[in-house]
N, CA, C and O atoms as a GROMACS GRO file, in nm:
protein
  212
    1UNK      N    1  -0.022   0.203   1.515
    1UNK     CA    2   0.035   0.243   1.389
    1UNK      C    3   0.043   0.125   1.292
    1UNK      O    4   0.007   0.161   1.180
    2UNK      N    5   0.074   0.007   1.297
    2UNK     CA    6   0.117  -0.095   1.230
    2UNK      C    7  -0.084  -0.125   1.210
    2UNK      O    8  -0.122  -0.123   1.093
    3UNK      N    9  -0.181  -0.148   1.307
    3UNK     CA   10  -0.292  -0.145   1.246
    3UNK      C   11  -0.291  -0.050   1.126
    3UNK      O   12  -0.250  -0.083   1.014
    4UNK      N   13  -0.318   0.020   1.145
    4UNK     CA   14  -0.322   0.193   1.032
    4UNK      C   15  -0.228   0.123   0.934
    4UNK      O   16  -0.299   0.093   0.838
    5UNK      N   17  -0.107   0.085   0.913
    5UNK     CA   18  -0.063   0.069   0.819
    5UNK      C   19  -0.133  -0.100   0.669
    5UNK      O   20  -0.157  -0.118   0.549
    6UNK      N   21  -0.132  -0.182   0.823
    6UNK     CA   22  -0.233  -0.279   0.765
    6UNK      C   23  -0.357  -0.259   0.691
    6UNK      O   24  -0.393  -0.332   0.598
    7UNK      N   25  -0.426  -0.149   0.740
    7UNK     CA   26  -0.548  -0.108   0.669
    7UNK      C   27  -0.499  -0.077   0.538
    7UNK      O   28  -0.548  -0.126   0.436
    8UNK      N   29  -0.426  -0.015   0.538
    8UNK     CA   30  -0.399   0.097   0.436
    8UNK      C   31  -0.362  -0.031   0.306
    8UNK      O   32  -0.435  -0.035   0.206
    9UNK      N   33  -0.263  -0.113   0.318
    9UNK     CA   34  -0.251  -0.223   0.200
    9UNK      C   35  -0.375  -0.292   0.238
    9UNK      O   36  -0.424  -0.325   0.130
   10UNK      N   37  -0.439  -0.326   0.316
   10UNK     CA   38  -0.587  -0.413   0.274
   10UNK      C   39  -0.590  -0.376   0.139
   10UNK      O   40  -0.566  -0.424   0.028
   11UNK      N   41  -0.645  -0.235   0.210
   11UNK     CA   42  -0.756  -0.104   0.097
   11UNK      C   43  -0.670  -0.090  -0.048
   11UNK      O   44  -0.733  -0.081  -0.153
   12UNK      N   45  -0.535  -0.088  -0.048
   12UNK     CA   46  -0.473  -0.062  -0.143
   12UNK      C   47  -0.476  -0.230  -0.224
   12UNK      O   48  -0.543  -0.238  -0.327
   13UNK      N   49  -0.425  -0.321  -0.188
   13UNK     CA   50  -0.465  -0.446  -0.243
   13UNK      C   51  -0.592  -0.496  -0.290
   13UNK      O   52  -0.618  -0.606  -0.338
   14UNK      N   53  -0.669  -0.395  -0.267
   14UNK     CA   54  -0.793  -0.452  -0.276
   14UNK      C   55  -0.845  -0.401  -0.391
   14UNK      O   56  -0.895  -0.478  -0.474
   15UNK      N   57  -0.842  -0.266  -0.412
   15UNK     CA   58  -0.786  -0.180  -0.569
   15UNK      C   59  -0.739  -0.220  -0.638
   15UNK      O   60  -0.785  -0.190  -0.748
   16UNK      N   61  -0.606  -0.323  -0.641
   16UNK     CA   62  -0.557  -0.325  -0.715
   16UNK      C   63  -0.601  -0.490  -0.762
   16UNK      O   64  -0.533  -0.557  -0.840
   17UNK      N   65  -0.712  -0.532  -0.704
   17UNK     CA   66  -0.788  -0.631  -0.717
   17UNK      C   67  -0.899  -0.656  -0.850
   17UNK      O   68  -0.910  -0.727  -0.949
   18UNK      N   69  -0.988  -0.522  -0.764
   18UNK     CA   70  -1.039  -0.489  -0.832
   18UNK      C   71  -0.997  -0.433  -0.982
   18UNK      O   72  -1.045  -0.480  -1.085
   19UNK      N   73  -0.904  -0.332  -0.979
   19UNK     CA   74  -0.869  -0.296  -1.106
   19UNK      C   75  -0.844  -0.387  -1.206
   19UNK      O   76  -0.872  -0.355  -1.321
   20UNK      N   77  -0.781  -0.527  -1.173
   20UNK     CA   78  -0.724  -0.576  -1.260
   20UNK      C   79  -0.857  -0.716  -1.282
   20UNK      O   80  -0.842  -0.837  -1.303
   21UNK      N   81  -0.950  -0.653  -1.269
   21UNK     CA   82  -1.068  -0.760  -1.294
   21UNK      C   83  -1.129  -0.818  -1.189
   21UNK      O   84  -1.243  -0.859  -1.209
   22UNK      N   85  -1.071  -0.834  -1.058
   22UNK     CA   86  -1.154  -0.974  -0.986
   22UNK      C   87  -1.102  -1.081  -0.938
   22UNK      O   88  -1.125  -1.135  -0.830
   23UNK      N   89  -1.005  -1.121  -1.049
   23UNK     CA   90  -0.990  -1.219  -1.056
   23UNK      C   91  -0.917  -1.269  -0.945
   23UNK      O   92  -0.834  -1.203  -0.884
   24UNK      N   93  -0.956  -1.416  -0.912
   24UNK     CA   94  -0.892  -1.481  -0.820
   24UNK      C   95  -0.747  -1.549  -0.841
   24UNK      O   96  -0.707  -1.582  -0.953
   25UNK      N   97  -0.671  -1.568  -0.722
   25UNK     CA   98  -0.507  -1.650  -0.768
   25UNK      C   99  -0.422  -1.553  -0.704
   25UNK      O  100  -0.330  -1.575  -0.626
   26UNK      N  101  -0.477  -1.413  -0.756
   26UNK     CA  102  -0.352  -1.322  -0.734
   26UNK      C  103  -0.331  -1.244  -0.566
   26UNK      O  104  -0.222  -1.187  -0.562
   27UNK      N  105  -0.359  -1.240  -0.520
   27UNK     CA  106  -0.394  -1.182  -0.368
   27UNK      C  107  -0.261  -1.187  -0.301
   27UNK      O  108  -0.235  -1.098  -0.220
   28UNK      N  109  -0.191  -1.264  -0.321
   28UNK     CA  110  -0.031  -1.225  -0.319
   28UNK      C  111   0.056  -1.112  -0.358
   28UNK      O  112   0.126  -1.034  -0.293
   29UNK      N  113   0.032  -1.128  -0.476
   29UNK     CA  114   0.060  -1.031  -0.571
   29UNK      C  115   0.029  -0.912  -0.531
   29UNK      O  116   0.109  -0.837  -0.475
   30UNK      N  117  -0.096  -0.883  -0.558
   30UNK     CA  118  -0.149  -0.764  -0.495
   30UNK      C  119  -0.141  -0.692  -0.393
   30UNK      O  120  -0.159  -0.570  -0.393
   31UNK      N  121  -0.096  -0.799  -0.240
   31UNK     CA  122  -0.048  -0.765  -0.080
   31UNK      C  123   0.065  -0.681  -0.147
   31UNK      O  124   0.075  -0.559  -0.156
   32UNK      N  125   0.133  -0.762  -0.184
   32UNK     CA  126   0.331  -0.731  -0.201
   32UNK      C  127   0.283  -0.612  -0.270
   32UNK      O  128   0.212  -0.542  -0.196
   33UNK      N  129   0.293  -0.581  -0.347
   33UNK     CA  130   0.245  -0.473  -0.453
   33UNK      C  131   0.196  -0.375  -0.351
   33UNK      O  132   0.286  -0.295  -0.324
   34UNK      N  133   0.102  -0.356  -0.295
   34UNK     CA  134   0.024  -0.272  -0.190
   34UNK      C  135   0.136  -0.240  -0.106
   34UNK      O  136   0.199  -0.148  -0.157
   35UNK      N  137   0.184  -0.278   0.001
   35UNK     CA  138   0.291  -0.277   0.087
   35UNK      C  139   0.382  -0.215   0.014
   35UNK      O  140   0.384  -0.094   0.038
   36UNK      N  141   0.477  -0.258  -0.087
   36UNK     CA  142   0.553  -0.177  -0.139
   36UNK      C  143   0.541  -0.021  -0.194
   36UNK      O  144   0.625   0.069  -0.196
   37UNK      N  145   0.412  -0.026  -0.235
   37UNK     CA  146   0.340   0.154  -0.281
   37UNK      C  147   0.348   0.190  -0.122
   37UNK      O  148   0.434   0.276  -0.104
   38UNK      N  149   0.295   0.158  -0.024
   38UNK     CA  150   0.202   0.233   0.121
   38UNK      C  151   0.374   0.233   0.138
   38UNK      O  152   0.413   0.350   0.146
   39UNK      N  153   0.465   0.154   0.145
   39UNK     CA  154   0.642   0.208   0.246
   39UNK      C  155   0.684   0.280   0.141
   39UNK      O  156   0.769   0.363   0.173
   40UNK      N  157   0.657   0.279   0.035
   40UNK     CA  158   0.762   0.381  -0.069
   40UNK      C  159   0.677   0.545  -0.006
   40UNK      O  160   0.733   0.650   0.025
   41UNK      N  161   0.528   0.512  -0.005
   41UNK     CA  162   0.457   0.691   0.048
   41UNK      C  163   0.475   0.718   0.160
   41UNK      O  164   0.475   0.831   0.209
   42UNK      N  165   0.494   0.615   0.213
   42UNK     CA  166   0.561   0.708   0.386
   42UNK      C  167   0.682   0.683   0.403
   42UNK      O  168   0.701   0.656   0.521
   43UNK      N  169   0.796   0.678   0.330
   43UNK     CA  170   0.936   0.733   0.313
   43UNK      C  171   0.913   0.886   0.265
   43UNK      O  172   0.961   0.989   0.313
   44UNK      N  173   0.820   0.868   0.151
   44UNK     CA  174   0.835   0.985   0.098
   44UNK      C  175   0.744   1.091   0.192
   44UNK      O  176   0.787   1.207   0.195
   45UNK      N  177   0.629   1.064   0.266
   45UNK     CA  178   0.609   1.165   0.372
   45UNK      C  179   0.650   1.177   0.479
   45UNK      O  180   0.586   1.234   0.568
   46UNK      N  181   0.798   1.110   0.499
   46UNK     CA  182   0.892   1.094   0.628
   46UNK      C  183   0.996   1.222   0.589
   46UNK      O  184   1.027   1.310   0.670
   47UNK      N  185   1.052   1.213   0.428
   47UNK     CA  186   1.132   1.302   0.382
   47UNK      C  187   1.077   1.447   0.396
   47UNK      O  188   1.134   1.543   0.448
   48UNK      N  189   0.910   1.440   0.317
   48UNK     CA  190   0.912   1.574   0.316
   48UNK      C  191   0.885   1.630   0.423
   48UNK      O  192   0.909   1.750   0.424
   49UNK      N  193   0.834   1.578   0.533
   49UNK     CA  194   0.835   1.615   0.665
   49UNK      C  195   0.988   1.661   0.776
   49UNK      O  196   0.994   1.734   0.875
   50UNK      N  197   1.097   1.580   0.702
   50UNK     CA  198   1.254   1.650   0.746
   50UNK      C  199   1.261   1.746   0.719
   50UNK      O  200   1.252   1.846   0.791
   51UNK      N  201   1.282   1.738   0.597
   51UNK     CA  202   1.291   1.857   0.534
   51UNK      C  203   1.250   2.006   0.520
   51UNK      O  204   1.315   2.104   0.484
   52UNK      N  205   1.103   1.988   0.565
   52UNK     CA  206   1.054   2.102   0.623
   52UNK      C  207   1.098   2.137   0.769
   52UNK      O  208   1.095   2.256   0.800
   53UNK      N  209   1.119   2.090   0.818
   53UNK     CA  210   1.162   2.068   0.965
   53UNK      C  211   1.253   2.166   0.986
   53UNK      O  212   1.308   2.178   1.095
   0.00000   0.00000   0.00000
């Protein structure tokens, strides 16, 4: 699971790499950023999964 989750901010950091040009420096930025979107979407598909429950 923690692989799977690693992938997932690679891929998402890597977007948000790209999007913002290319440019090099930021890859920090972009991890943190990534990680924080991928745990905010699986809170939120932890909830709606209670909830249906």
């Amino acid at each position: 699971m923690q692989d799977e989750r690693e992938r997932r901010i690679k891929e998402r950091a890597f977007e948000l790499w790209q999007r913002e040009g290319s440019l090099d420096g930021r890859s920090l930025a972009h991890w943190l950023q990534a990680e924080r979107e991928i745990k905010k979407r699986t809170k939120r598909k932890r909830r709606l999964a209670m909830s249906s429950a």
